[in-house]
N, C-alpha and C positions, 0 to 999 in steps of 0.2 A: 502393498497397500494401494497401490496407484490404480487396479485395474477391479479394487474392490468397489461396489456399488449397492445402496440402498435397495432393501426391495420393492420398498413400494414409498413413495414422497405422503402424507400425509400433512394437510396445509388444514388448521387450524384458525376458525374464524369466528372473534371472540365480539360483537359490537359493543364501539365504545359507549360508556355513560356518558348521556349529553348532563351537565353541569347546570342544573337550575336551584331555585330555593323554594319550589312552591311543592309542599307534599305532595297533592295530586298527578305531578308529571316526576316524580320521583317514585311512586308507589307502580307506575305505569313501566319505566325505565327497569326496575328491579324487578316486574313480572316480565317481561323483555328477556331480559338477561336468565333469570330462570326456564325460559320457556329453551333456551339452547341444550342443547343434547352436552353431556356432562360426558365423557370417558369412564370408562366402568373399572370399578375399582375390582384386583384379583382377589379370588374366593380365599377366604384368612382356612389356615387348615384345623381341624376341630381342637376343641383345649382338653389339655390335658389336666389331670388333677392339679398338679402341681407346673404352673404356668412356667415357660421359659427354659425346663429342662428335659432333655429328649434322651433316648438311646440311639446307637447306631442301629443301624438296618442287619447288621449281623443278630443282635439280642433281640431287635423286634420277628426276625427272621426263626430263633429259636422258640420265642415264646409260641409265637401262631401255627407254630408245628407241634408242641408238646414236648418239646424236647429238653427243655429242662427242668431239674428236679427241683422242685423246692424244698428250700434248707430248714424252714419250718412251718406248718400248717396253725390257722386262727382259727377255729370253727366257733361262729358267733349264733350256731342256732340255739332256742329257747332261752335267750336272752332277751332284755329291754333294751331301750335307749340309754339307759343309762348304765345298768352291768357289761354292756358291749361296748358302750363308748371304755370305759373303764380297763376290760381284759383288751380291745385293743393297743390302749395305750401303754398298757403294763407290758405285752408281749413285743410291741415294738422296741422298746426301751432294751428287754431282756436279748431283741434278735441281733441289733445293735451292739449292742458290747459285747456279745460272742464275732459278731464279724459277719454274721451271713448276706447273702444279695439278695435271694428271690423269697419271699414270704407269699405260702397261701392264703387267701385270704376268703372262708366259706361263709356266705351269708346266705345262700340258700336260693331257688329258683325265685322269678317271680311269680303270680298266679298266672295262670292261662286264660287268653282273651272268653277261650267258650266256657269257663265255667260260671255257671249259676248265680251260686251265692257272692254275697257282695263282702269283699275281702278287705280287712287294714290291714294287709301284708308287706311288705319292702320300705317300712321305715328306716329302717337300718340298712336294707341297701341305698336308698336316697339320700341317705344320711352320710356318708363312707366319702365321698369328693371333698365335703366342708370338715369333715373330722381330720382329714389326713394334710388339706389344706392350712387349717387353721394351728394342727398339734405343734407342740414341740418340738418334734421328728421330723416338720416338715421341712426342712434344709440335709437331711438324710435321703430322703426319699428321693430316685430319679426317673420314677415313672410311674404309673397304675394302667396294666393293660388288663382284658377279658381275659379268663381261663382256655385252654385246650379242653374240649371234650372229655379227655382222660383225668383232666384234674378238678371235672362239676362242670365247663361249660358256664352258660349264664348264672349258673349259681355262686359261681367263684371268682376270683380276683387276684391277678398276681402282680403284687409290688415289690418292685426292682428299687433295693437301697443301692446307695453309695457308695464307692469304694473305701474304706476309712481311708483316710490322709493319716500316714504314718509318720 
């Protein structure tokens, strides 16, 4: 430790508040102090549907390859907001007390930038964060990553439940 050495000293220079009572050299004082360069805070990394709970780098390593199977498929197209909010929640319920991990979950592409006609499409994909968020299930759930290619790509969703606690 003796021959260990900083890399670089970084000397920090913060001007003190002069102490007065009259607004106007107080409003002065705190644009002052403002006007100093702040340290930047580190880039937060993006949230996940369900906040605080992550996978290891091995499962996020398998999903983004395709390599694993999911144990059961949701496919929520021709559905509303409300029959999909519904068969999601029933299926999760049902993937759960069988045991499984990975759940597909098909909501279908979004439109494409070049087309034409003016589309209300991907409600139910926008919708899919605050459902899974908000549900019952959600202390089950330990992630929501993008599909593989092979299993729909941007049309799909795969959620990584819980191990049960035996």
């Amino acid at each position: 430790m003796a021959t260990v050495r900083p890399l670089r000293a970084v000397a920090a220079t913060v001007p003190k508040p002069v102490p007065t009572s009259e607004p106007a050299k107080r409003s002065s004082t705190q644009a002052a102090l403002r006007s100093v360069p702040q340290p930047k805070k580190r880039a937060e990394p993006p949230a996940k549907a369900v906040p605080g709970i992550t996978l290891d780098g091995g499962w996020d390593k398998k999903l983004s390859r395709g390599l694993v199977t999911p144990d059961a498929t949701i496919d929520l197209h021709g559905h509303t907001l409300h029959s999909a909010h519904d068969l999601l929640d029933g299926a999760l319920a049902r993937s759960i007390a069988r045991g499984d991990r990975v759940i597909l979950l098909v909501t279908g592409k979004p439109p494409r930038p070049e087309s034409e006609r003016p589309h209300a499409r991907g409600a139910i994909r926008a919708a899919i964060g605050d459902w899974l968020g908000g549900s019952r299930h959600a202390g089950s759930i330990a992630a929501v990553r993008g599909a593989h290619p092979r299993h729909g790509g941007q049309g799909a969703l795969y959620i990584v439940l819980r191990r049960p606690r035996g």
